[in-house]
C-alpha positions in Angstrom: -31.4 36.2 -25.2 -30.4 39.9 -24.2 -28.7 41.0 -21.2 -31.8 41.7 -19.5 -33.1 38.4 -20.0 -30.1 36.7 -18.5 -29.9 39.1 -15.6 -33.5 38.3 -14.7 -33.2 34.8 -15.7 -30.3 34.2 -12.9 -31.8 36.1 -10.7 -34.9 34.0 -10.3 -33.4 30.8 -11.1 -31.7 30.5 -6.8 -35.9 30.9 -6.2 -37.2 28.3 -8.6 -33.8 25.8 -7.3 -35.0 26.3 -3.9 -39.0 25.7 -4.9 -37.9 22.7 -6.9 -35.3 21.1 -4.1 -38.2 21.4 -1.3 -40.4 19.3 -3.7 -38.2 16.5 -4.7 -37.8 16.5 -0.6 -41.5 16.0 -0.7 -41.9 13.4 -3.2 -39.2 11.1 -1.1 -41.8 11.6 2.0 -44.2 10.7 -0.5 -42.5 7.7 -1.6 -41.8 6.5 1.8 -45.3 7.0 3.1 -46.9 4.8 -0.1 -43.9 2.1 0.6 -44.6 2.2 4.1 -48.5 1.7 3.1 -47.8 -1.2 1.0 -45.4 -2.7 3.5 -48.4 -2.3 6.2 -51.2 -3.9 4.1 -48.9 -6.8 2.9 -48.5 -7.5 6.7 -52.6 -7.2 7.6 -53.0 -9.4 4.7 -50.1 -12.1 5.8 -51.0 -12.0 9.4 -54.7 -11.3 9.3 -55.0 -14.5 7.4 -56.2 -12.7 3.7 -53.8 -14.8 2.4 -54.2 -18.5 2.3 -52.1 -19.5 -0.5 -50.5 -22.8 0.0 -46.7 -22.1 -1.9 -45.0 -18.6 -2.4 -46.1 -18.1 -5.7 -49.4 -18.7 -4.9 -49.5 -16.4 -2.1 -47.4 -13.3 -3.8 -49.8 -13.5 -6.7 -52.5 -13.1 -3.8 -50.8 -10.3 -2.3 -50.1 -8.4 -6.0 -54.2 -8.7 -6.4 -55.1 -7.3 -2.9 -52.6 -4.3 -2.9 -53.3 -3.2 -6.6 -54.4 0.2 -4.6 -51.1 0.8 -2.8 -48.8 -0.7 -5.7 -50.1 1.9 -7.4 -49.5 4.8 -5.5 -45.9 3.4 -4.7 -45.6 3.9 -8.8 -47.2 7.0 -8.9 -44.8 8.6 -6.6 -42.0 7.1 -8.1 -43.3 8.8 -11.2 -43.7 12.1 -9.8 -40.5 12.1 -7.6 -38.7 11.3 -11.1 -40.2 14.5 -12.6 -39.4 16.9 -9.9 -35.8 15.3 -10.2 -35.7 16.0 -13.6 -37.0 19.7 -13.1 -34.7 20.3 -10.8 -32.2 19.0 -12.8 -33.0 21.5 -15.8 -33.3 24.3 -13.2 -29.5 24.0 -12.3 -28.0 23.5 -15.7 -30.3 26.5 -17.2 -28.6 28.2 -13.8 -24.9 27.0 -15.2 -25.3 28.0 -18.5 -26.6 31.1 -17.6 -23.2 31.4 -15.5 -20.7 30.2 -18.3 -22.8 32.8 -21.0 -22.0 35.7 -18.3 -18.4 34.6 -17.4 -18.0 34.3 -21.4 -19.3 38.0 -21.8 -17.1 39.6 -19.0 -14.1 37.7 -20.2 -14.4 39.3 -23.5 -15.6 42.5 -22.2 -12.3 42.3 -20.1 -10.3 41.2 -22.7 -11.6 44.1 -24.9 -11.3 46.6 -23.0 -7.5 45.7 -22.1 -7.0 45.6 -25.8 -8.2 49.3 -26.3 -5.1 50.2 -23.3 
């Protein structure tokens, strides 16, 4: 990676931090919303009478077979807030070691030069 490269590199990295930040924020909204969902048809089904099991087990396993829809979308955005996480997470240590490679290079450019006086 040449000079150039890193220079660009660090100057849009801030931009793509920022881009990445705003959507992990979204996936938690996300996340909340399809939890809320689930939370919401679990309580039409319980008070609506959907349910009619006559133990617990019986009536989670009822519940689990009548919000397959919004289980799933709880999971899915679990699975995508995970990802942006992880982006963002690669965003900031490519953003580090961008930082530590151009601290490395003035140091020695420094050190250089004050050898040479």
């Amino acid at each position: 990676m040449d000079k150039q490269l890193i220079i660009t590199r660090l100057a849009a990295l801030p931009g793509e931090i920022e881009e990445a930040e705003w959507a992990v924020l979204d996936s938690h909204a996300r996340l909340s919303d399809a939890k809320e969902r689930l939370t919401d048809r679990e309580a039409q089904l319980l008070l609506g009478g959907g349910i009619d099991g006559k133990n617990a087990e019986f009536r989670s396993a009822q519940l689990r077979g009548l919000t397959v829809a919004e289980r799933q979308a709880v999971t899915e955005a679990e699975t995508l807030l995970a990802k942006r996480r992880a982006t963002l997470g690669k965003l900031i240590n490519e953003f580090r070691a961008l930082d530590a490679v151009v601290r490395l290079l003035t140091s020695i450019r420094c050190g250089a030069t004050q050898e040479v006086a």
